[in-house]
Backbone bond lengths (Angstrom), bond angles and torsions (degrees), N, CA, C in turn:
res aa  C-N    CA-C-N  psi(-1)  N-CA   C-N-CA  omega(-1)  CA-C   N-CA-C  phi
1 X - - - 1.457 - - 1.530 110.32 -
2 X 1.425 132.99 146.17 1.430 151.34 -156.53 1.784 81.99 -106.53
3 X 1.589 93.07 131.59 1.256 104.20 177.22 1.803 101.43 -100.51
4 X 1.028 102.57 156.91 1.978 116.80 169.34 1.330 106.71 -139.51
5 X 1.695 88.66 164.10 2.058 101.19 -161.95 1.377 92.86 -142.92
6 X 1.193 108.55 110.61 1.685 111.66 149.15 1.722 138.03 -89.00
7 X 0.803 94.48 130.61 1.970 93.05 -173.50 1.569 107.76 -92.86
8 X 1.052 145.10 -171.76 1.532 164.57 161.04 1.219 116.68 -174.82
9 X 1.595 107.14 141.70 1.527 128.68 -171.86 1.332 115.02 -164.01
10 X 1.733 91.00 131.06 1.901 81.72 175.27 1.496 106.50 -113.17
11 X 1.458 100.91 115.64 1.512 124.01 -146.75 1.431 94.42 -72.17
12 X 1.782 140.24 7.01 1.799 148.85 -175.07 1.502 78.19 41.36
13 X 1.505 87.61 149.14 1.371 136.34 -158.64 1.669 95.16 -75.65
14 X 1.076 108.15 108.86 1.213 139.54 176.37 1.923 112.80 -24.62
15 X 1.750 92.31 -57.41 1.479 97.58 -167.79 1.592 107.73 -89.41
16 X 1.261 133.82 9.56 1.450 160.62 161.80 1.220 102.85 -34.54
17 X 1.553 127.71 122.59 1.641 124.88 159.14 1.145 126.93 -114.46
18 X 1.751 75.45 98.72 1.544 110.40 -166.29 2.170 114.42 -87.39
19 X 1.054 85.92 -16.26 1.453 88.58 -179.61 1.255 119.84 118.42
20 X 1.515 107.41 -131.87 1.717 133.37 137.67 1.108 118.62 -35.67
21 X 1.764 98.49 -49.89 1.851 103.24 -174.77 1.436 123.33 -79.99
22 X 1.766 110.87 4.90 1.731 108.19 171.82 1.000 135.57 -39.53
23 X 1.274 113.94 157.56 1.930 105.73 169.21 1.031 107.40 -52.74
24 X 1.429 140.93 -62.01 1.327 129.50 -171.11 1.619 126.40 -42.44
25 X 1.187 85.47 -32.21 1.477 91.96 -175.95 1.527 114.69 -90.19
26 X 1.572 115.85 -34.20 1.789 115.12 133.41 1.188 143.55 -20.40
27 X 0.962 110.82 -67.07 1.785 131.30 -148.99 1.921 124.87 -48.61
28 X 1.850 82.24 -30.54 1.596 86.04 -178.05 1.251 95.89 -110.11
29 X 1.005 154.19 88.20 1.113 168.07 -120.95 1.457 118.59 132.65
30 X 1.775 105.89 -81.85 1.436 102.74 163.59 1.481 114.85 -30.22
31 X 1.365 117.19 -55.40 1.504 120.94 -157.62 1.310 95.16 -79.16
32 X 1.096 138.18 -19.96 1.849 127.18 176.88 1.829 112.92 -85.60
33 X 1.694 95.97 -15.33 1.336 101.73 -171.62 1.566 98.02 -76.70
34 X 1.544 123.40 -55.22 1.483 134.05 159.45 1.454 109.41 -21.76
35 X 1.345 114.85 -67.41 1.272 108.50 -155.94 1.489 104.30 -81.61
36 X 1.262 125.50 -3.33 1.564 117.14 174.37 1.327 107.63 -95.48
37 X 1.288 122.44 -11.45 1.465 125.52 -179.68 1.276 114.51 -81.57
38 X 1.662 113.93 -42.51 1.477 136.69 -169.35 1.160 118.43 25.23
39 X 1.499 118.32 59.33 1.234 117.82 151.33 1.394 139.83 -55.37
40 X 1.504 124.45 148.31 1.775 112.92 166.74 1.681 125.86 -44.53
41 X 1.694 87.54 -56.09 1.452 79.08 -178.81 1.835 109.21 -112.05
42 X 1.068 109.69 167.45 2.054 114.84 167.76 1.393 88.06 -136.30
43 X 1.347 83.43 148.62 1.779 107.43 168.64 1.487 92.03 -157.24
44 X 1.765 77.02 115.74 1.964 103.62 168.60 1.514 113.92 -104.63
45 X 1.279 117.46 161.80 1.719 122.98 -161.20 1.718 83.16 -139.11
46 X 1.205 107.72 164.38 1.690 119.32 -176.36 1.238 114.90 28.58
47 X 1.411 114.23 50.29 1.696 110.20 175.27 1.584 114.71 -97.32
48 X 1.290 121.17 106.79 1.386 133.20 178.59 1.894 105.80 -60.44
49 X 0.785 95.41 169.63 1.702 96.71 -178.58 1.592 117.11 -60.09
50 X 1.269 99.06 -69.83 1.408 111.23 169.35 1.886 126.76 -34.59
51 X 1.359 105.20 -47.66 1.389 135.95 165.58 1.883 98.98 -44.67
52 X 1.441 102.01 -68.88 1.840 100.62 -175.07 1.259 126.83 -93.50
53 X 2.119 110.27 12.32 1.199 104.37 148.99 1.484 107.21 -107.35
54 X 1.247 140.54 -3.35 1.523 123.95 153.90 1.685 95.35 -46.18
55 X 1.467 114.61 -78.98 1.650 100.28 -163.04 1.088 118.88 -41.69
56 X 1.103 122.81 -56.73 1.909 112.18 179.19 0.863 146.31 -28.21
57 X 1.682 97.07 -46.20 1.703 116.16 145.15 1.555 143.17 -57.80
58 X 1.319 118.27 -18.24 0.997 147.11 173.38 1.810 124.92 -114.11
59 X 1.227 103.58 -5.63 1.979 102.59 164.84 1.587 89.81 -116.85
60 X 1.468 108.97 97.55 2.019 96.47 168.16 1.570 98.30 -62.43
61 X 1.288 125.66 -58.13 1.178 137.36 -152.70 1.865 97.45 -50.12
62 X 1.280 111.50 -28.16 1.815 98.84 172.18 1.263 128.35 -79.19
63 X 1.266 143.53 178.04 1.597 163.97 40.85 1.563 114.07 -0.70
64 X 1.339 118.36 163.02 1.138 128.52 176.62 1.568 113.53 -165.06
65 X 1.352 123.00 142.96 1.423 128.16 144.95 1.366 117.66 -114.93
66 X 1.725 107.81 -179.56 1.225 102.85 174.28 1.637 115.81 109.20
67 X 0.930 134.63 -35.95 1.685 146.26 167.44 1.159 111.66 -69.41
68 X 1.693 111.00 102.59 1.418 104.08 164.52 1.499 128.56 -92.92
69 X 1.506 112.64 135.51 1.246 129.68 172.32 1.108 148.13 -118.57
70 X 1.665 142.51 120.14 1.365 106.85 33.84 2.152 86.10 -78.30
71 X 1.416 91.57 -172.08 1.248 109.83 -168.40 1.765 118.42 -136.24
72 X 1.188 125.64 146.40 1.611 101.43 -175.91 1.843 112.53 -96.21
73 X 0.828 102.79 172.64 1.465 113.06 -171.20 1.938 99.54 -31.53
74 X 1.387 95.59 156.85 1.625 94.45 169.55 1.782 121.10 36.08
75 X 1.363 121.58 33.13 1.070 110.50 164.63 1.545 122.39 -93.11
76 X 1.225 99.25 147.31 1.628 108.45 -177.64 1.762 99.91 -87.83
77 X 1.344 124.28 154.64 1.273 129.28 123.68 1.304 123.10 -111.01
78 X 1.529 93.29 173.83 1.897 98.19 167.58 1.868 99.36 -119.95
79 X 1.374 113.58 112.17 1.164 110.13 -161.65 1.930 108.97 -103.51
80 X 1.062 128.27 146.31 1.310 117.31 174.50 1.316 105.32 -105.03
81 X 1.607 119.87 159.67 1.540 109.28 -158.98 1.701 75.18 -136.59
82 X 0.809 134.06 156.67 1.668 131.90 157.92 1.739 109.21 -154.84
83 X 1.207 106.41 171.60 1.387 107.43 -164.00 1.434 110.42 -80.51
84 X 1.436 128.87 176.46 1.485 125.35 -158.77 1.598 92.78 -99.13
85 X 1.370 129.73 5.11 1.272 118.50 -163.15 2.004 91.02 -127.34
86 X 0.932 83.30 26.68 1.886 85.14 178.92 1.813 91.79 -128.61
87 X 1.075 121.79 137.50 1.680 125.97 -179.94 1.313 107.13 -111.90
88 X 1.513 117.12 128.67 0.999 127.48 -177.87 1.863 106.79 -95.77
89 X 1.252 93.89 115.69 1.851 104.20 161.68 1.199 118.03 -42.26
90 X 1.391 97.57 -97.28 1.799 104.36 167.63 1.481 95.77 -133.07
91 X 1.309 101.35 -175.64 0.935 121.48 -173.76 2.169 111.43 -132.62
92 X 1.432 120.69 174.02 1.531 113.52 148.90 1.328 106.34 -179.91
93 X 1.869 116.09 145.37 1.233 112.88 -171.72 1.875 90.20 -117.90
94 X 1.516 89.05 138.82 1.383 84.70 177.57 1.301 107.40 -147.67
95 X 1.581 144.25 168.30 0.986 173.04 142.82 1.957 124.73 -22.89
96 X 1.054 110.86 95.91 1.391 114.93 179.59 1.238 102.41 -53.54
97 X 1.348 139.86 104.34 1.271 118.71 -169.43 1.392 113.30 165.70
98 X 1.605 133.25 -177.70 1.393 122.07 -159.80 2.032 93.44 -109.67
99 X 1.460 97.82 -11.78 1.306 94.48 169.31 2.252 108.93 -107.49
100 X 1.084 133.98 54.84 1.356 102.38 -163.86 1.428 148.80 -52.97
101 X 1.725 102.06 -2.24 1.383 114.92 -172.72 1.619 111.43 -93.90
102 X 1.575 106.94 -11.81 1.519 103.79 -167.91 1.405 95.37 -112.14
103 X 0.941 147.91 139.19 1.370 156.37 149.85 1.679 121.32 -24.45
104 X 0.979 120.93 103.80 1.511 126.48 -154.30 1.930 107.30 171.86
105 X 1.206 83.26 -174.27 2.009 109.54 -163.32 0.970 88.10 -147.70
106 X 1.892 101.90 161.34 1.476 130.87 -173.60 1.291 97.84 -168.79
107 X 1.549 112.21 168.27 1.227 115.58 154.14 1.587 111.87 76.06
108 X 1.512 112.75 25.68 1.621 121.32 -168.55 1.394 113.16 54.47
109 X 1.319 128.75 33.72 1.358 128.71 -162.13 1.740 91.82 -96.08
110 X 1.785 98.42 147.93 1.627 94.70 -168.01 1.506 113.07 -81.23
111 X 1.390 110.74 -19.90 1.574 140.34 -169.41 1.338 133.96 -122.85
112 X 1.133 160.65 134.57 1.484 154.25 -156.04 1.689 101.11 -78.33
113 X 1.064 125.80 48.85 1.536 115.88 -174.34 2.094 112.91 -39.09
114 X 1.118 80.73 170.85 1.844 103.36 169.42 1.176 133.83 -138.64
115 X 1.461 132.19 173.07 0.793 138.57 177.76 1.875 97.30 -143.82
116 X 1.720 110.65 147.31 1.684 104.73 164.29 1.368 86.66 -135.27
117 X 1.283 118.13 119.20 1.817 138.87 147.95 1.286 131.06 -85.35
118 X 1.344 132.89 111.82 1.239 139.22 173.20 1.199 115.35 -101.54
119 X 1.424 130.79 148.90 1.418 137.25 143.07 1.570 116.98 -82.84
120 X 1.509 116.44 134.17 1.147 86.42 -167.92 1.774 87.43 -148.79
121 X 1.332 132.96 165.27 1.368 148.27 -167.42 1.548 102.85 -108.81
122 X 1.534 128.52 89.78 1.241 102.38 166.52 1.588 101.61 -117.49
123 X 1.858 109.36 173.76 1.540 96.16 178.35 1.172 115.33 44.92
124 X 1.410 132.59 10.17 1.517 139.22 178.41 1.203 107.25 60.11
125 X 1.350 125.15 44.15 1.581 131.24 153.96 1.079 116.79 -127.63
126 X 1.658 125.53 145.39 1.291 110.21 165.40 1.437 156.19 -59.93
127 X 0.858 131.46 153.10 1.903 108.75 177.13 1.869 98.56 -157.38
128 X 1.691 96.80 144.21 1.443 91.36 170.17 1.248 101.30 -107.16
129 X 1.706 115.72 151.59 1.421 108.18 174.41 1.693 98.00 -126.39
130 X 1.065 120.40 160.26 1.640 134.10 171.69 1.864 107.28 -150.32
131 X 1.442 103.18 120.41 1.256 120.01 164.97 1.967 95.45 -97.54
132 X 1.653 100.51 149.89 1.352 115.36 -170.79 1.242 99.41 -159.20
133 X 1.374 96.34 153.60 1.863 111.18 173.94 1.708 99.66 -126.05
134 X 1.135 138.12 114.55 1.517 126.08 147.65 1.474 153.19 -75.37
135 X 0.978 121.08 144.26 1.649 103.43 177.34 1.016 117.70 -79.76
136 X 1.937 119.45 176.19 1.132 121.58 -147.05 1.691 118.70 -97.21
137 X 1.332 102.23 -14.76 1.904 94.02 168.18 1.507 113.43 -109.35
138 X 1.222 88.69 -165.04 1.974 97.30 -158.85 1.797 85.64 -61.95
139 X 1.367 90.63 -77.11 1.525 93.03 -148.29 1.544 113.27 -60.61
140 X 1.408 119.94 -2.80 1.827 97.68 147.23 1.837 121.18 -79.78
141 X 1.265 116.10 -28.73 1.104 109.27 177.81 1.373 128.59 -79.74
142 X 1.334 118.77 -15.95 1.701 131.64 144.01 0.760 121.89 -31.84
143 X 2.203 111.08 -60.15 1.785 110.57 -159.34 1.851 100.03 -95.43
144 X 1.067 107.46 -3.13 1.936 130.42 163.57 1.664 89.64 -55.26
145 X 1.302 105.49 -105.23 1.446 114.00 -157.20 1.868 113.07 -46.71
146 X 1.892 105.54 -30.77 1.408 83.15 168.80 1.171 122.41 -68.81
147 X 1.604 113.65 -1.19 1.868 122.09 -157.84 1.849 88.67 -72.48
148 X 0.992 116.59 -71.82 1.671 147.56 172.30 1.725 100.98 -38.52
149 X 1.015 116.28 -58.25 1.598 107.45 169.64 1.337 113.58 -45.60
150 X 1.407 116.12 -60.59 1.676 122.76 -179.01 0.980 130.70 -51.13
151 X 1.812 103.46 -44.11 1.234 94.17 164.21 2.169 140.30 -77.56
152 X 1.684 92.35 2.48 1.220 107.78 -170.60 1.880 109.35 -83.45
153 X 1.415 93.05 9.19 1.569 103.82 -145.71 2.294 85.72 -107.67
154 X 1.381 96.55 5.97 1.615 104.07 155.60 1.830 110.16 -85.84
155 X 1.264 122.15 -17.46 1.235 122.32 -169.84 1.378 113.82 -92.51
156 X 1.270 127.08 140.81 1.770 111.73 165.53 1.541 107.32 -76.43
157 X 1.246 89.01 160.73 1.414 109.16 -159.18 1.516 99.06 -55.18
158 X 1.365 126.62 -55.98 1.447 129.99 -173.46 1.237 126.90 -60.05
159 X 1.496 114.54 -0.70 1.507 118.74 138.83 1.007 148.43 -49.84
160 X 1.553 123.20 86.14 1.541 115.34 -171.49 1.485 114.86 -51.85
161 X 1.623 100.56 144.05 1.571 107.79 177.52 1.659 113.80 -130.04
162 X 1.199 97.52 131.12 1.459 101.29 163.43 1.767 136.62 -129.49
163 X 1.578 89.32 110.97 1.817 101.02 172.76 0.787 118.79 -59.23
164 X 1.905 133.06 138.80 1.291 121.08 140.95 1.539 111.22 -156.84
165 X 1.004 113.74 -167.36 1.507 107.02 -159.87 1.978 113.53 129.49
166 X 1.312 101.01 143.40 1.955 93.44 159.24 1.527 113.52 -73.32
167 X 1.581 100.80 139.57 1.516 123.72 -145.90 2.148 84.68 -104.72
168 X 1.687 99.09 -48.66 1.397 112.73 165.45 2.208 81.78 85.12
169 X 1.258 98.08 25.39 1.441 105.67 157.58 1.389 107.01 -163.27
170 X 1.794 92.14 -179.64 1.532 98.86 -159.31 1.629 105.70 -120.04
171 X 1.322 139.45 -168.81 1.542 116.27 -170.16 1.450 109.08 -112.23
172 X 1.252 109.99 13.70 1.850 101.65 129.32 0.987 142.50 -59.06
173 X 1.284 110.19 -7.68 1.974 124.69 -161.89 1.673 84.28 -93.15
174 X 1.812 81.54 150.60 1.576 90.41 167.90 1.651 128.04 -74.51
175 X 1.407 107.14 -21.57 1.521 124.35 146.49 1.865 123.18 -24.61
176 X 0.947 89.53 -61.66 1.338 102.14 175.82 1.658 139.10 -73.05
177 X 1.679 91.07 -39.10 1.650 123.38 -176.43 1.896 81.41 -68.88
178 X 1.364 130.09 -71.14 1.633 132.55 -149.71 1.999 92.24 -80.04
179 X 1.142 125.55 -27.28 1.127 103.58 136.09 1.404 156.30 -5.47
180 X 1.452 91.22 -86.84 1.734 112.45 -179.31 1.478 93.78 -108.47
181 X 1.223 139.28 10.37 1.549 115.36 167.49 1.439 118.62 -44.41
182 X 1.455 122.06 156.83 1.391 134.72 159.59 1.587 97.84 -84.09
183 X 0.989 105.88 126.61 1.517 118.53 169.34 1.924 111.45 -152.79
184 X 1.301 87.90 42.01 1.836 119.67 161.14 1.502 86.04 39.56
185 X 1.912 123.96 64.91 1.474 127.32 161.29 1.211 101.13 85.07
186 X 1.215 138.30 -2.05 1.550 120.47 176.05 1.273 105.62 -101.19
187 X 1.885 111.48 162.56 1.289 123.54 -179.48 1.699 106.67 -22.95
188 X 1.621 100.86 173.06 1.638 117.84 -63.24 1.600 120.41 -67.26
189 X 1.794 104.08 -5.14 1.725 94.67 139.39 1.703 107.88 90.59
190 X 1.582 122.00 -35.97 1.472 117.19 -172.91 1.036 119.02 -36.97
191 X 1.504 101.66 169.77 1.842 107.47 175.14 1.730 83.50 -143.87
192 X 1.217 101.71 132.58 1.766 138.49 164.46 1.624 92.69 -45.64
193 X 1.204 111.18 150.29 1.779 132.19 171.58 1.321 96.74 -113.85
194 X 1.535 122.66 -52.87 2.232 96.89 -178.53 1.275 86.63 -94.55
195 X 1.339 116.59 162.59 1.180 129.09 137.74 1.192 137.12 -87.75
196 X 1.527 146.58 174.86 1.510 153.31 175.06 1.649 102.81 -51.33
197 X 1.071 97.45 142.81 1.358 168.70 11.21 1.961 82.89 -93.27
198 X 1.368 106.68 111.06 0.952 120.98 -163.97 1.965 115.60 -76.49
199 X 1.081 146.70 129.89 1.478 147.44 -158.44 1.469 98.98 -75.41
200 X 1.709 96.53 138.25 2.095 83.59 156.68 1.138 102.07 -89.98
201 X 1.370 85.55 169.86 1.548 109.67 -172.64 2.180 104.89 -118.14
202 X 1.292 104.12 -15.68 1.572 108.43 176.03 1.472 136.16 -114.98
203 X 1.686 127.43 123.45 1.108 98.86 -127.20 1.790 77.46 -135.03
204 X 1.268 100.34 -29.55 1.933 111.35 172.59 1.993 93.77 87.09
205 X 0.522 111.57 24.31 1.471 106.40 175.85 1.806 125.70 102.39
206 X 1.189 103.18 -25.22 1.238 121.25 175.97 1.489 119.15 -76.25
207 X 1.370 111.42 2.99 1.367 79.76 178.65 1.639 139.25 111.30
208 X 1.517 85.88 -53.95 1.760 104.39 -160.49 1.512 93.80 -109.45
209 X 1.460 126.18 121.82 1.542 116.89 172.54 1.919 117.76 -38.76
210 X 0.517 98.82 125.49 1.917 104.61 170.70 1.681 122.21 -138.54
211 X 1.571 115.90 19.29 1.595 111.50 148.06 1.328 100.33 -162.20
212 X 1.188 128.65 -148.17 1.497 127.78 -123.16 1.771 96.16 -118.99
213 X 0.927 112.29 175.64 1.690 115.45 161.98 1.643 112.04 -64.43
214 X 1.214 110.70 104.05 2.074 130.26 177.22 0.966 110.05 -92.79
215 X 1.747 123.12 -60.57 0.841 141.36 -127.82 1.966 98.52 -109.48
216 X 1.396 119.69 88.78 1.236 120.35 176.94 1.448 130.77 -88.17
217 X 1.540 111.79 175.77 1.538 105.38 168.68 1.912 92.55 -157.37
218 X 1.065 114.00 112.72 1.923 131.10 -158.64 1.352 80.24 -137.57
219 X 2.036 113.24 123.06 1.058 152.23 -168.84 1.465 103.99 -118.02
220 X 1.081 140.63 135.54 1.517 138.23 161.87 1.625 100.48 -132.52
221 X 1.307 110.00 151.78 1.785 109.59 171.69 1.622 106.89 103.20
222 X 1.163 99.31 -179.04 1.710 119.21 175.30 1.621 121.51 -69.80
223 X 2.009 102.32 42.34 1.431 83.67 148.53 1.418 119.96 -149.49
224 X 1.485 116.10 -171.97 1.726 114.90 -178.63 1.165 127.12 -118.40
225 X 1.328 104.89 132.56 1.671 108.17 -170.74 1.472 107.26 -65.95
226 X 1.204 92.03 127.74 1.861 84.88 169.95 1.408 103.14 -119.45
227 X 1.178 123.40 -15.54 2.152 108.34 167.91 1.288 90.34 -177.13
228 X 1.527 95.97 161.22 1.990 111.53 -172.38 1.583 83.38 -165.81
229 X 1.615 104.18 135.36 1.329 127.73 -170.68 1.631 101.92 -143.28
230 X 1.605 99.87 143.42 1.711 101.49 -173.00 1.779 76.14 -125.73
231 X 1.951 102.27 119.41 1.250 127.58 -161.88 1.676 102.99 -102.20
232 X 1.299 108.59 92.92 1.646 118.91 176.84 0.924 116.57 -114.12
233 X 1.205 120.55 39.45 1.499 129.68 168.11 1.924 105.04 -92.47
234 X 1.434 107.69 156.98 1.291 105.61 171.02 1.327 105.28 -98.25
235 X 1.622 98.83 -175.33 1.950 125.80 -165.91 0.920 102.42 -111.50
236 X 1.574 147.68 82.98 1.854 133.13 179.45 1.413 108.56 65.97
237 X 1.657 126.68 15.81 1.363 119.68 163.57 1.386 88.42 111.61
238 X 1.331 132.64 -8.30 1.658 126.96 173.06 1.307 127.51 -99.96
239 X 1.225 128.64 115.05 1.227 118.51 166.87 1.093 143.55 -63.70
240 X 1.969 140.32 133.56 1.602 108.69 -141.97 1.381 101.00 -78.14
241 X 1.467 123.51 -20.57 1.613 119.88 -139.52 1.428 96.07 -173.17
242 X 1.575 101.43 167.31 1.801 115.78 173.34 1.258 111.79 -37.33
243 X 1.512 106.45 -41.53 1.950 136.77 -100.34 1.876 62.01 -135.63
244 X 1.734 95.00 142.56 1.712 112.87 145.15 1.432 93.49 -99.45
245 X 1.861 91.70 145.73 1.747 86.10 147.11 1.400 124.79 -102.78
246 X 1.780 92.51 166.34 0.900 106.36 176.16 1.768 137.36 -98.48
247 X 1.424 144.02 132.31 1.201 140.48 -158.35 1.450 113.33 -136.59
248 X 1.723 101.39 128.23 1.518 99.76 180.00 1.198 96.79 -148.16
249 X 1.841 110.32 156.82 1.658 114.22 -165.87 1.557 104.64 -123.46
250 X 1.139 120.68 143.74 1.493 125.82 -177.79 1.499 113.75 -116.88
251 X 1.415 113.04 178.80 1.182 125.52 156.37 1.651 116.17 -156.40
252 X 0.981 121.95 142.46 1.433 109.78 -163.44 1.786 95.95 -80.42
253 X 1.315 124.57 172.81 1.342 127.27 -127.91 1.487 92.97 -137.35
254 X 1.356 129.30 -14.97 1.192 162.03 -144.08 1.743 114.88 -130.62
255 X 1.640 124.09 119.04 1.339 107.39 165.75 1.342 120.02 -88.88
């Protein structure tokens, strides 16, 4: 069986004055960090426009969904990048929220969050993938993940799926716990890629971990983890982002 690797990163908000730590002062880096990693799939979180057409230009080896256009000032996406030799079905970006097709918030959420889901053919199997960003209290990230459950509930079940994205919690949250519950195969069923004593993933630029595990990657379906690494190494002495990413490798489980 052909193994695949997905990465996630939340590449901080592009138009941010961050200093030293700007995008500009990012960018080629990030993009050398990508291309030495070369994973199947990427999933970016706070990607400003500008931000996910530098990459485009710089990963030939991708495709992408997920960027909406035109777009209004300061919008973030969470964009998925995947390789040109993986075919995307369809795709849809939608709305954490009680409306997901119209642009809007729910759920006391401070921001219009997203989600972008693809179906996609790799190794000639299926797989769904969704990059996501969440907000910051319970009860938006509750009616979030049921948003993303519901809509997963177009797929048959024997579709492997893979979440990822900053959760902007840690797996104490009840977010996380109804998540990955055992509920003997029923919704929504995930299984965790690290386990406890679980890694941070946020470090603010410095370097040095300073909060909790955010930054996830939750698998459901017919496949097997074969390794997941939280990547804190720097780029030429730069760090890409707040955020480490995160990296985990599969194989589907199934002939």
């Amino acid at each position: 069986m052909k193994e695949f690797s997905v990465l996630s990163l939340n590449l901080r908000f592009g138009l941010a004055n961050d200093g030293p730590n700007g995008w500009e002062h990012r960018k080629e880096s990030v993009a050398k960090f990508f291309q030495q990693q070369d994973p199947d799939f990427i999933a970016t979180q706070e990607a400003n426009h500008f931000q996910v057409d530098f990459l485009a230009r710089n990963l030939s080896k991708y495709e992408y969904v997920g960027q909406r256009t035109p777009a209004p000032n300061f919008w973030q996406d969470n964009v998925l990048f995947y390789k040109k030799t993986i075919i995307c079905v369809h795709n849809v970006r939608f709305f954490l929220s009680q409306t997901p097709y119209i642009p809007s918030r729910s759920f006391g959420g401070r921001f219009p969050r997203q989600a972008t889901m693809g179906l996609f053919h790799i190794n000639e199997k299926p797989l769904v993938c969704i990059a996501t960003h969440l907000d910051f209290e319970t009860p938006a990230q509750m009616g979030a993940a049921r948003v993303i459950n519901g809509q997963l509930n177009s797929y048959g079940a024997d579709i492997p799926v893979i979440l990822m994205g900053d959760f902007n919690s840690t797996p104490e949250s009840p977010c996380y716990r109804w998540l990955t519950a055992d509920n003997n195969d029923k919704e929504p069923g995930f299984q965790e890629t690290f386990k406890a004593p679980h890694p941070s993933t946020f470090h603010h630029f410095t370097g040095k971990p300073i909060a909790g595990y955010i930054d996830w990657i939750l698998y459901r379906g017919p496949l097997k983890l074969k390794a997941c690494k939280v990547l804190e190494e720097s780029v030429d002495n730069v760090y890409l982002s707040d955020h480490y990413p995160v990296k985990a490798v599969f194989e589907h489980d199934r002939v």
